[in-house]
C-alpha positions in Angstrom: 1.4 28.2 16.1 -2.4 29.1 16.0 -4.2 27.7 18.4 -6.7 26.5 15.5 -10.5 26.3 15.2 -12.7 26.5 18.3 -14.1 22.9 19.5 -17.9 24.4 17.6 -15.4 24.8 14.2 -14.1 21.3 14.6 -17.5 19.6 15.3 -19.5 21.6 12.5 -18.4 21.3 9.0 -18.0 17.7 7.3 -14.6 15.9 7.2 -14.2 16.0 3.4 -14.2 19.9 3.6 -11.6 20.2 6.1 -9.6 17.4 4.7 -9.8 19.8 1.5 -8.7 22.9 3.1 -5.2 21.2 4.5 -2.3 22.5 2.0 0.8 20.6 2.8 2.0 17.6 3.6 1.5 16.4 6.6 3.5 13.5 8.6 0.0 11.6 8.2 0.2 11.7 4.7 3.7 10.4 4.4 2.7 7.2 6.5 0.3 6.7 4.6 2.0 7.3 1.2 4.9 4.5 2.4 2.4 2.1 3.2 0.0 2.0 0.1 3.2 2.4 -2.0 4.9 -0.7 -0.4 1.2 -2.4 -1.2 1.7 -1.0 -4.4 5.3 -2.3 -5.2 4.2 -6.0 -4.7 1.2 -5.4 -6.7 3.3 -4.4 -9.9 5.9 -7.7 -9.0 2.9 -9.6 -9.1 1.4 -8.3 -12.5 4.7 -8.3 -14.2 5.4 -11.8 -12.8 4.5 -13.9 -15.7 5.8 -11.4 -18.5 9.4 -12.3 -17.2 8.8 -15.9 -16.4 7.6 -16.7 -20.2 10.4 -16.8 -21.9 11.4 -19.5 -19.7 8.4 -21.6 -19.4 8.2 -21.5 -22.7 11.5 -23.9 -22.5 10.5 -25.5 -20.1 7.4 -26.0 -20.6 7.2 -26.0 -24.5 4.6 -23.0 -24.6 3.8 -21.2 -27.9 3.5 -18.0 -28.4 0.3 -18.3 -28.5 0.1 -20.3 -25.4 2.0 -16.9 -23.4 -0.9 -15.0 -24.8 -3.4 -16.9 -23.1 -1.6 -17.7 -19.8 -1.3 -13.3 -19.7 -5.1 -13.3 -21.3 -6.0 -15.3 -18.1 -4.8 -12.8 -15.8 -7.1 -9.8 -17.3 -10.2 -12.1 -17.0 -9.5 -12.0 -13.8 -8.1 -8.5 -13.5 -11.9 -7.6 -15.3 -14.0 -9.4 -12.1 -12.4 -8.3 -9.5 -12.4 -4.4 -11.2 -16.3 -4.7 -10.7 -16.8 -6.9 -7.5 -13.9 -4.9 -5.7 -14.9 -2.0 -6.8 -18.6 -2.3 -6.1 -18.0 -3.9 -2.6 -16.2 -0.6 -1.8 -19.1 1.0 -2.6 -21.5 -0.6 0.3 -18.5 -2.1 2.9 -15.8 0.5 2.7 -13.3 1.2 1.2 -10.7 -0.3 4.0 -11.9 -3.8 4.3 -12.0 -4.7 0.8 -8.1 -3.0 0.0 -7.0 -5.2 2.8 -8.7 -8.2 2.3 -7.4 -8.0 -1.8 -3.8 -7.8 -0.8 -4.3 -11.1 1.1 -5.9 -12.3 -1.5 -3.6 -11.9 -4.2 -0.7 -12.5 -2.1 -1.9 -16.0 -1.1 -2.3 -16.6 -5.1 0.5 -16.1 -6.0 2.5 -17.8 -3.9 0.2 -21.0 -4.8 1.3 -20.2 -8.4 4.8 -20.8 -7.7 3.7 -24.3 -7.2 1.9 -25.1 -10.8 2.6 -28.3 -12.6 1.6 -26.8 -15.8 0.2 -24.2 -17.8 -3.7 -25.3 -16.8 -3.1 -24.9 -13.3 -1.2 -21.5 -13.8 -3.3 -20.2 -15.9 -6.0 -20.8 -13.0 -4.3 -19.2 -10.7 -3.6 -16.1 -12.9 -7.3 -15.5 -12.9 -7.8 -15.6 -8.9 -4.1 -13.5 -8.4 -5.7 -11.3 -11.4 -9.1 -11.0 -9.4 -7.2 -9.6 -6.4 -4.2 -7.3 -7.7 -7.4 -5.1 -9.8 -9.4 -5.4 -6.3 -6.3 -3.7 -4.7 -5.4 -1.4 -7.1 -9.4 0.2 -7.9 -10.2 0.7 -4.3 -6.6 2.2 -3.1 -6.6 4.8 -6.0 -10.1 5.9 -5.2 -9.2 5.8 -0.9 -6.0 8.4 -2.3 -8.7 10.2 -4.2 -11.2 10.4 -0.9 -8.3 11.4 1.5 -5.9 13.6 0.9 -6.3 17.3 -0.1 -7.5 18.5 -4.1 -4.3 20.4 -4.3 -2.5 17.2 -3.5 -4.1 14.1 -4.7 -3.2 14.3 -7.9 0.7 14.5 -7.1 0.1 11.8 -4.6 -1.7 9.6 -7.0 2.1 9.8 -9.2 4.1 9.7 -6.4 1.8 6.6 -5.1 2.7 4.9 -8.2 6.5 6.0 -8.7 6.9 3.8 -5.2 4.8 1.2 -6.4 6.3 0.9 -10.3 9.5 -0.1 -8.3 8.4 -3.3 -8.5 8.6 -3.3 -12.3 12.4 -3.2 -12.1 12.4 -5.7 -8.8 10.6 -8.5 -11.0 12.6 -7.6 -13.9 16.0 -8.2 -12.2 14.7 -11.3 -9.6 13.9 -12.9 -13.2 17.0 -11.7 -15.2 19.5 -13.3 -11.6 17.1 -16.5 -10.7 15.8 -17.7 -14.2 19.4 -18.6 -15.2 19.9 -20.9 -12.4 18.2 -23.3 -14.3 14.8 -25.3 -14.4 12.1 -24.3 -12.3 14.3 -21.2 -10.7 10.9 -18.7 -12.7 9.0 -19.8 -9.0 10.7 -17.5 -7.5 9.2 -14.7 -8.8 5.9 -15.4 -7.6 7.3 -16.1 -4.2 8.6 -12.5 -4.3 5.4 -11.2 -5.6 3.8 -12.9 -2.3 5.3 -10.4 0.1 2.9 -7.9 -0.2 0.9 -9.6 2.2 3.3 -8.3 5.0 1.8 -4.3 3.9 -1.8 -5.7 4.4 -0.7 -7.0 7.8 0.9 -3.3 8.9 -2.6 -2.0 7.1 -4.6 -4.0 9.5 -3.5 -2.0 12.3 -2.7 1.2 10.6 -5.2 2.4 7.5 -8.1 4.2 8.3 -11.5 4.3 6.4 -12.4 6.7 4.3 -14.0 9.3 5.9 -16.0 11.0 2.8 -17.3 6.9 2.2 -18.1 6.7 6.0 -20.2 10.7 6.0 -22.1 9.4 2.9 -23.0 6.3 4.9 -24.3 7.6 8.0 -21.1 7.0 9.9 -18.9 9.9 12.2 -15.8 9.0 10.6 -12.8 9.7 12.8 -13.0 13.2 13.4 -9.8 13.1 15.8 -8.0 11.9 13.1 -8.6 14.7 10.6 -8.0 17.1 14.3 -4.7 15.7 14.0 -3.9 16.1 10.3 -5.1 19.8 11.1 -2.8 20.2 13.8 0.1 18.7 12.5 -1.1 21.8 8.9 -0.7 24.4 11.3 2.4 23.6 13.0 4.1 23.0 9.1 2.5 26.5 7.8 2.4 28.7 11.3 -0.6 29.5 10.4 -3.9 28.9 11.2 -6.1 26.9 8.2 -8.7 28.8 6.0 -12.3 28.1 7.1 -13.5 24.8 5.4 -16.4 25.5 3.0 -19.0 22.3 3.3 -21.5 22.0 0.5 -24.7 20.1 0.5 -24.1 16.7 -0.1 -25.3 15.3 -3.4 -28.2 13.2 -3.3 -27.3 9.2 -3.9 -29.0 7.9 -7.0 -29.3 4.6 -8.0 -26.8 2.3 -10.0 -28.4 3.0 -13.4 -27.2 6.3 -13.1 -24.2 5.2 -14.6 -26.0 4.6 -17.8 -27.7 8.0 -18.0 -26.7 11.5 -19.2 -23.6 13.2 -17.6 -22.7 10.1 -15.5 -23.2 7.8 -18.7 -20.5 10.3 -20.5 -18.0 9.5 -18.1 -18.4 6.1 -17.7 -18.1 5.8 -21.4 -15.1 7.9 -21.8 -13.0 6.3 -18.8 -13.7 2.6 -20.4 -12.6 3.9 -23.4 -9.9 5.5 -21.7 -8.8 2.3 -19.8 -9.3 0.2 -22.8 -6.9 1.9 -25.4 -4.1 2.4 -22.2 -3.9 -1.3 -21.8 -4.2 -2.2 -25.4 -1.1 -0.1 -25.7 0.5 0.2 -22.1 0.6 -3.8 -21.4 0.4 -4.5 -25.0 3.9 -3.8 -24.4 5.5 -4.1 -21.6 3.7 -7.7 -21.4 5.8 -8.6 -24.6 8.6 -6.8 -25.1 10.8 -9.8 -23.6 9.0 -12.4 -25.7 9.1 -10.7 -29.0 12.9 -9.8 -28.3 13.3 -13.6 -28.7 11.7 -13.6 -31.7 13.9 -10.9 -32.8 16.8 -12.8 -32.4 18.1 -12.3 -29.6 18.9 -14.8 -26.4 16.4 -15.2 -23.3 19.5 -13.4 -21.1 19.8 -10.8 -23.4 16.0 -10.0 -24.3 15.6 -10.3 -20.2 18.6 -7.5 -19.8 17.4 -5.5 -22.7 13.7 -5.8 -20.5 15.1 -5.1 -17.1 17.0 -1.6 -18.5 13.4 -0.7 -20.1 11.9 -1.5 -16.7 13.8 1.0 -14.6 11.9 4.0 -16.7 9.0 3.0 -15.1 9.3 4.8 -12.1 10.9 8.3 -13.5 8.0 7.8 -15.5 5.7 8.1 -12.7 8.0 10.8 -11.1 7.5 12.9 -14.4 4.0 13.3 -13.5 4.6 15.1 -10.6 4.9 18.5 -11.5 2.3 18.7 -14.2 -0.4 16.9 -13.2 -1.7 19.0 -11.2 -0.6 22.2 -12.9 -2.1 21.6 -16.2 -5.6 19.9 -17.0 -5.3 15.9 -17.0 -6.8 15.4 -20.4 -4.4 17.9 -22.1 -1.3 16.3 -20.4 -2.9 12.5 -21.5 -3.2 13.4 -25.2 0.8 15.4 -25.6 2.0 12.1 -23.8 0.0 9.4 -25.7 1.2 11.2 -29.2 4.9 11.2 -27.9 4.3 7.3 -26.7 2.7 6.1 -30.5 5.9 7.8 -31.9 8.0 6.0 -29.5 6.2 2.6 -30.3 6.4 2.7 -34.3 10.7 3.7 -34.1 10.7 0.5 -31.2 9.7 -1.8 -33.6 10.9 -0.3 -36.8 14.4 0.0 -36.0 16.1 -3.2 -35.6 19.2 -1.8 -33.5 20.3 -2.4 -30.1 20.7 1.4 -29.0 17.0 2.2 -30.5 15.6 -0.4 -28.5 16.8 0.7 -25.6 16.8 4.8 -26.2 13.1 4.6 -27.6 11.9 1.7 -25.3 12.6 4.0 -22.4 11.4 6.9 -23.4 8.3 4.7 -24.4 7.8 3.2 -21.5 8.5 6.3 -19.3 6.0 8.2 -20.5 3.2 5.4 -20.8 4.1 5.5 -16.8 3.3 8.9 -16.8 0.0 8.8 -18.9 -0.9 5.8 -16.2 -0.6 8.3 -13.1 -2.3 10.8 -14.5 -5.2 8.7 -16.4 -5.4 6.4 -12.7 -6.1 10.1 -10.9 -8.8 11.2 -13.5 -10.9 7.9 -12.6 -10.6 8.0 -9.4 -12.1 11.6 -9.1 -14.5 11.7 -12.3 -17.3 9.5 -10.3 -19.8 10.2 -7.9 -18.9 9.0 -4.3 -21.6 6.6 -3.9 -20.6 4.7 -7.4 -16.9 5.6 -7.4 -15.5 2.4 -6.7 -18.0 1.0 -9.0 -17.6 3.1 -11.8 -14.0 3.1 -11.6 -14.2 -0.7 -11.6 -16.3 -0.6 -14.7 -13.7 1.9 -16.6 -10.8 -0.5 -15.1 -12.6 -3.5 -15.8 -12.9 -2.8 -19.6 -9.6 -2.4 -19.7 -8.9 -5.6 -17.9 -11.2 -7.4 -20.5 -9.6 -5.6 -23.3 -6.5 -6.7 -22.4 -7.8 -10.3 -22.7 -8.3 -9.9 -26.1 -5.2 -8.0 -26.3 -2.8 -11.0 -25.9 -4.7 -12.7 -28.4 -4.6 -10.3 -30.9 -0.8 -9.5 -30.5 -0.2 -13.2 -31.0 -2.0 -13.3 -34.1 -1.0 -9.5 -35.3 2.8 -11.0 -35.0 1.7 -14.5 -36.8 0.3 -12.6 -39.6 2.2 -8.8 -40.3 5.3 -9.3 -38.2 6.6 -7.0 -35.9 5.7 -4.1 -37.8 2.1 -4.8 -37.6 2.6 -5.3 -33.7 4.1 -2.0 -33.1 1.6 0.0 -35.6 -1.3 -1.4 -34.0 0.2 -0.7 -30.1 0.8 3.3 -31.5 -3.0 3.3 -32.6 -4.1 2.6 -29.6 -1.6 4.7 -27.8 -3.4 8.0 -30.2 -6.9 6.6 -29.8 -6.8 7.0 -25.5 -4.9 10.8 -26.2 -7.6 11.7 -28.7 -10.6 9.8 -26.4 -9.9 12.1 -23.4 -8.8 15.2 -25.0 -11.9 15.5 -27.4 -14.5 13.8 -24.3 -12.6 13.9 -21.1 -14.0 15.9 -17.4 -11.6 18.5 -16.8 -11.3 17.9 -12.7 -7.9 19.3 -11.8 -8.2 21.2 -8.4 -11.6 20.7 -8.0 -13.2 18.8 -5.4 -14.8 15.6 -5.7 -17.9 17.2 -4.8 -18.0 19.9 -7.2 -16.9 17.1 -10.3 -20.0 15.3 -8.6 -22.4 18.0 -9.0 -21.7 18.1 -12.8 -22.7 14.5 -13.6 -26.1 15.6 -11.0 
């Protein structure tokens, strides 16, 4: 093995250039991918909790349709704050403390939700468990974005969420083997979403801060850290690393330049982005096991038609991986959002058990793999010193759309049926392939700082 660069090499050039130059995987990586990926499994339980406890609340409890839609409306509301106060508390604290202190959080939420007496109280604490899962989820993706290599994040951004959408099919099947126990046996689910709080111990003691957010803050970063990640490069390749090629930072600007030229452009388009995915993305998964119901078929058997349609969520994510960063992320978004709206419209035209299932997977597979690859665009399209902020604001619209999305699904099915449902989730399916092919940053394999310099 090389015996690397001299001690003048290692001192000189910023972290985030070195970081860039390392071309494998390193044994660094992979601890850090298991951890933010068992972070990420809980998270998923967690926000596909209620989805599978409402068909039985809604015997239990009596709840109307249109109750379900508020109960999963009070969820984005709080999804939508803690976007833009996670996000911009990453932006002046770091990144570390305010991943951590969200999985806490949202952990201790939702275990307290296990407890409610009644739709009021859980629809409180859908808000607060809401406010922390977006917290979580904003400021990891942007962390990925900051710390591992161009050539890689994007691949580790899917591979992130292929180990995270594993808790898709763990909620899916806690519900479809506890809520048939009987009254009150939904808790459980929230209980199990709860144990993400163990990862944000382990993070405590493991998870470093980012060291581009630490350079850009007058802070050394852990330069022994990226010595190592070098090291353990060289000894993988046999090779020593190409020489890392710093640029002049960017200057930091203020927080209206979100609202001007370049910057403005891509705040628009990743809102609009974020919006249309979870009109369509949650628009269905959120109610595919109460509209079954409505469709005729029993809770068990709309809950195991739900739990097969849950397991493509993380092939979905998979599928990603060789393409996204192969071919430019807002040409692979716009081929799978087409291929999703066609999906949608034969889901909710076809009144059959095998097209249910054969097009609700392949619907749900590749909305997973639109989500990996549309999650790795925001996180790289912002300038460091708004990033978590302007990824909140992109996420947060979508959070608040998605308020109004379980409203308007409620009303769509009240007033055209399920056809009018599944027409208006394909719609918005097209609109997000059509928003970023059309006004979409082209960013894959470039570095952060390059994407930066455009907005500048």
């Amino acid at each position: 093995m090389s015996p690397g660069p001299d001690s003048s090499t290692r001192t000189g050039p910023d972290l985030a250039a070195r970081l860039d130059r390392i071309p494998v995987v390193t044994p660094t990586h992979r601890r850090w991918a298991g951890l933010l990926g068992f972070l990420f499994v809980f998270d998923l339980v967690d926000l596909n909790s209620f989805a599978y406890a409402a068909p039985a609340l809604r015997t239990e409890w009596g709840l109307s349709i249109g109750g379900v839609g508020a109960i999963t409306s009070a969820g984005f509301v709080g999804m939508f704050v803690g976007a833009i106060v996670g996000g911009r508390l990453s932006d002046r604290i770091g990144r570390r403390p305010v991943l951590i202190g969200a999985v806490f959080f949202y952990s201790l939420f939702s275990l307290i939700s296990a407890f409610s007496t009644g739709p009021v109280m859980l629809g409180i604490l859908r808000v607060l468990t809401g406010f922390g899962l977006q917290a979580m989820t904003g400021v990891l993706l942007v962390w990925v974005s900051e710390m591992f290599p161009r050539s890689l994040r994007g691949r580790y951004q899917a591979l992130l969420l292929a180990i995270g959408l594993a808790g898709v099919p763990i909620a899916a099947w806690v519900a479809r083997l506890v809520v048939p126990l009987g009254p009150g046996a939904w808790r459980w689910i929230f209980v199990v979403g709860a144990l993400g709080v163990v990862g944000g111990v382990v993070a405590l003691r493991t998870l470093p801060e980012s060291v581009r957010w630490s350079a850009a803050h007058g802070r050394p970063g852990d330069p022994r850290l990226v010595e190592r990640m070098e090291a353990q490069a060289e000894a993988r390749t046999g090779e020593p690393l190409p020489a890392p090629t710093p640029d002049a930072p960017v200057v930091a600007g203020r927080l209206t330049e979100l609202l001007r030229g370049a910057t403005l452009r891509k705040t628009v388009v990743a809102a609009l982005a974020c919006v249309f995915l979870i009109l369509s993305f949650y628009g269905f998964s959120s109610w595919v096991p109460t509209l079954l119901v409505e469709r005729g078929y029993s809770t068990a058997e709309s809950l195991t038609f739900s739990s097969i349609l849950a397991i493509a969520a993380v092939p979905g994510a998979l599928l990603a991986i060789p393409v996204i960063d192969r071919f430019e992320r807002k040409s692979v978004i716009l081929v799978l959002q087409v291929a999703v709206a066609v999906l949608l419209l034969l889901f909710g035209l076809i009144d059959s058990p095998v097209a249910i299932i054969v097009c609700g997977f392949g619907a749900a597979m590749l909305m997973q793999t639109g989500v990996a690859t549309l999650y790795t665009y925001i996180a790289e399209v912002f300038p460091l010193h708004l990033r978590g902020l302007g990824s909140g604001i992109a996420n947060g619209s979508g959070r608040l759309a998605g308020v109004l999305g379980g409203f308007l699904v409620a009303a769509l099915y009240g007033g055209a049926g399920l056809v009018g449902v599944y027409s208006y989730l394909a719609v918005a399916a097209l609109l997000l392939g059509l928003v970023m092919a059309l006004f979409g940053e082209r960013t894959t394999n470039r570095r952060l700082e390059d994407i930066e310099r455009t907005a500048a």
